[in-house]
C-alpha positions in Angstrom: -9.1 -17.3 -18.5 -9.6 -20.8 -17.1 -13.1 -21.8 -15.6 -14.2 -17.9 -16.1 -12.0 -16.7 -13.6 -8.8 -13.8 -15.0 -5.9 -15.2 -14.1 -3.2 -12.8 -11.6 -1.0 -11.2 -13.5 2.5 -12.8 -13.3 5.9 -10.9 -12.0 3.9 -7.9 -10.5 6.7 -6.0 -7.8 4.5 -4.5 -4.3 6.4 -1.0 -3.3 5.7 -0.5 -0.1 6.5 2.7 1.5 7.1 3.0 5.1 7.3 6.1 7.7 9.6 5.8 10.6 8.3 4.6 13.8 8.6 8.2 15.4 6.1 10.4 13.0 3.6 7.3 11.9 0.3 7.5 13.2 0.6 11.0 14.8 -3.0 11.4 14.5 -3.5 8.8 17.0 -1.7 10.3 19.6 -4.9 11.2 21.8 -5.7 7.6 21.9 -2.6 5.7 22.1 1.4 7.2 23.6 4.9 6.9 21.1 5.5 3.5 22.0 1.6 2.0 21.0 2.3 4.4 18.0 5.2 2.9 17.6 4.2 -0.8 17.9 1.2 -0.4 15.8 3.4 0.9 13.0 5.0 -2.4 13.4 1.8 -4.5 13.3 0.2 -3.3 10.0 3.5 -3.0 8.0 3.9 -6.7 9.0 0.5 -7.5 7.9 0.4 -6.0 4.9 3.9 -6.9 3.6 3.0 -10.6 5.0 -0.5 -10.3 3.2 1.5 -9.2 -0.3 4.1 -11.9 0.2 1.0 -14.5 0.2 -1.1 -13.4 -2.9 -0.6 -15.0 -6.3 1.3 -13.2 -8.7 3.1 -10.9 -6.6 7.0 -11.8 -7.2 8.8 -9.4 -5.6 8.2 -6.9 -2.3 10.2 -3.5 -1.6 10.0 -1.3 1.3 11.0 1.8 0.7 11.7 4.0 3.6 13.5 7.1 5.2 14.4 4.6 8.4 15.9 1.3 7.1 16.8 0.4 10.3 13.0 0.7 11.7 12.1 -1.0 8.5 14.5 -4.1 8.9 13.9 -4.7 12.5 9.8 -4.4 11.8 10.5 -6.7 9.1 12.6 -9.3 10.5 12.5 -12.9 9.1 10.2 -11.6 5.8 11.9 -12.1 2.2 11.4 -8.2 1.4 14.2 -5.9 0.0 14.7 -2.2 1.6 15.1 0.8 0.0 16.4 3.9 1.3 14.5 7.2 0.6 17.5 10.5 0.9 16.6 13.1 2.9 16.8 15.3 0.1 13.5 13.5 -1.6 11.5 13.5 0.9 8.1 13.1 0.4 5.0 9.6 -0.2 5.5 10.6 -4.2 8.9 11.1 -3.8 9.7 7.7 -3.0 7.9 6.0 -5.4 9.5 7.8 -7.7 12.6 6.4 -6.4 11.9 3.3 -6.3 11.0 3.1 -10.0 14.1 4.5 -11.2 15.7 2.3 -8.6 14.0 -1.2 -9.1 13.3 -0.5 -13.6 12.2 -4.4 -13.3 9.6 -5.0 -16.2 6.3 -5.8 -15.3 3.5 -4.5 -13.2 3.9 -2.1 -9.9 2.2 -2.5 -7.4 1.8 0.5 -4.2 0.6 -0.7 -1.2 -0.1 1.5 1.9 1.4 0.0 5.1 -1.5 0.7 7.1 -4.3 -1.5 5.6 -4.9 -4.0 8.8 -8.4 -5.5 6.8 -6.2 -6.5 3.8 -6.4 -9.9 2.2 -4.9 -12.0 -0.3 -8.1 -11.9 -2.3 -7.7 -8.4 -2.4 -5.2 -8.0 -4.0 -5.7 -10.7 -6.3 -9.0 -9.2 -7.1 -6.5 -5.9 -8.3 -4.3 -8.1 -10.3 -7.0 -9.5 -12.6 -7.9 -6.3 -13.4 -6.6 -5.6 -16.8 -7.0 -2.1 -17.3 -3.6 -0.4 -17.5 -4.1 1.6 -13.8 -6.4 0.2 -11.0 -6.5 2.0 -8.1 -8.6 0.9 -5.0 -10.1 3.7 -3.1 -10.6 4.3 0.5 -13.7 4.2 2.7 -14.5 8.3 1.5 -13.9 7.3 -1.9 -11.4 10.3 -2.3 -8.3 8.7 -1.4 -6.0 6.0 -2.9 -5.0 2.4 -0.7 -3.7 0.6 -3.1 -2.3 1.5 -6.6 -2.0 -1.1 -9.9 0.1 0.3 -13.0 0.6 -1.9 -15.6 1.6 0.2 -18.2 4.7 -0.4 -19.6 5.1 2.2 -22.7 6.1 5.7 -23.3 2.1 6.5 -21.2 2.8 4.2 -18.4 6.7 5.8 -17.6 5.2 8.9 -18.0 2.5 8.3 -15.2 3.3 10.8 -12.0 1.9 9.7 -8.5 -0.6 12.0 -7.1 -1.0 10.5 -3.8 -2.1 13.4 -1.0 -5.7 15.3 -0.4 -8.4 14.1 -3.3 -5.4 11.4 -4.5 -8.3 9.5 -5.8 -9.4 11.9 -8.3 -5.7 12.9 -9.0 -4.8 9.8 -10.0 -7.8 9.3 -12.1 -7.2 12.6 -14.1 -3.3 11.5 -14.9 -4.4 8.7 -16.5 -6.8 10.3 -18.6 -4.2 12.5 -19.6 -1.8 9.6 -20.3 -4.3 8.4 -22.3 -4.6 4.9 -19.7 -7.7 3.1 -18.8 -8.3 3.2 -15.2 -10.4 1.0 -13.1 -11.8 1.7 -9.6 -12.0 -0.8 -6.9 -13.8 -0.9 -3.6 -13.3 -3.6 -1.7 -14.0 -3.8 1.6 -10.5 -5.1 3.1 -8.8 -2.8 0.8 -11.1 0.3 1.9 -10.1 0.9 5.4 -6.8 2.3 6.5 -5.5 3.2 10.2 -5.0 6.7 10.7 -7.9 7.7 13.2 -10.1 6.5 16.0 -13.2 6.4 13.9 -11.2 4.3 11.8 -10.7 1.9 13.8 -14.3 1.8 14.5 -14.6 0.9 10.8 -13.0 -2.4 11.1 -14.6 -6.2 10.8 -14.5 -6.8 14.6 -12.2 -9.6 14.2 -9.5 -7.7 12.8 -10.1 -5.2 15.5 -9.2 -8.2 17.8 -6.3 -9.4 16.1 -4.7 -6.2 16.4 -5.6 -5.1 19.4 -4.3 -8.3 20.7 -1.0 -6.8 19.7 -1.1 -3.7 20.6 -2.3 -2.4 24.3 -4.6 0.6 24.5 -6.6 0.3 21.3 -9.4 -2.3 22.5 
């Protein structure tokens, strides 16, 4: 520690995983048509792989995706590597499976939602000096899982499953007891709200409400 503040922790690889551009954000579809859906995939992928690209000890970012092509063109001009997910594991769990077997970099992972338009730097700074082997940030109903920290790099850590889906919060929480890891639970207020619904998106800091809807017609 220097000056009482945890320092990040070095080398820590952000997974990403990305729908296509067809299926995201299906439960918007009373609010906004495929195209808006479409574009507003766009926007908060960019933000949030822009916001993990900025924070401190984050080395490496990987998207990993069942549309590469949807997920390079969204991507454009960012230093971020793309990962194909096979039809034949489909699935959120699926592919970060994959992409651990794929990447098998030491050091921390990182799994980010692509969705999280409030996110910060300081967020996830404030999860990387965390030192407890899994910190996982919750969302606004503090029963799902935003953003996920493992850090565990023994026989406990590989041995970890993601449980993200209904209630992932508590999923996630009982696989680490059983792995016998620490877990740490973080509620943060840019970190907290993801994109999925209207009353989301009554949830959000007005200015981030602005930024977006800047970029994307029909939400204001």
């Amino acid at each position: 520690m220097t000056g009482g503040v945890p320092r990040p922790v070095p080398g820590t690889t952000a997974v990403v995983p990305l729908r296509d551009g067809v299926s995201g954000k299906s439960r918007l579809a009373a609010v906004l048509d495929a195209g808006s859906r479409r574009r507003l995939v766009r926007v908060l992928a960019r933000h949030v792989v822009t916001t993990l690209l900025a924070a401190d000890g984050i080395e490496r970012v990987v998207v990993v995706t069942a549309d590469p092509v949807f997920a390079r063109e969204t991507l454009a001009g960012l230093d971020v590597e793309v990962l194909e997910q096979p039809a034949g594991r489909p699935g959120l769990n699926a592919a970060l499976e994959l992409a651990r077997e794929v990447l098998t970099v030491p050091g921390p992972l990182l799994v980010a939602h692509a969705d999280l338009p409030a996110l910060s730097p300081a967020d996830v700074a404030a999860l990387l000096a965390t030192d407890t082997p899994l910190v996982v940030a919750a969302d606004r109903y503090r029963s799902g899982t935003n953003l996920l920290l493992l850090r565990a790099e023994d026989d406990a850590g590989r041995a970890f499953r993601f449980r993200f889906g209904v209630g992932s919060l508590a999923a996630h929480l009982a696989e680490a007891e059983s792995r016998g890891l620490g877990a740490t639970v973080v509620h943060r207020p840019g970190t907290a709200v993801d994109l999925d619904t209207a009353d989301d998106w009554s949830q959000l800091p007005d200015e981030v409400r602005a930024a977006v809807g800047q970029q994307v017609p029909g939400l204001l």
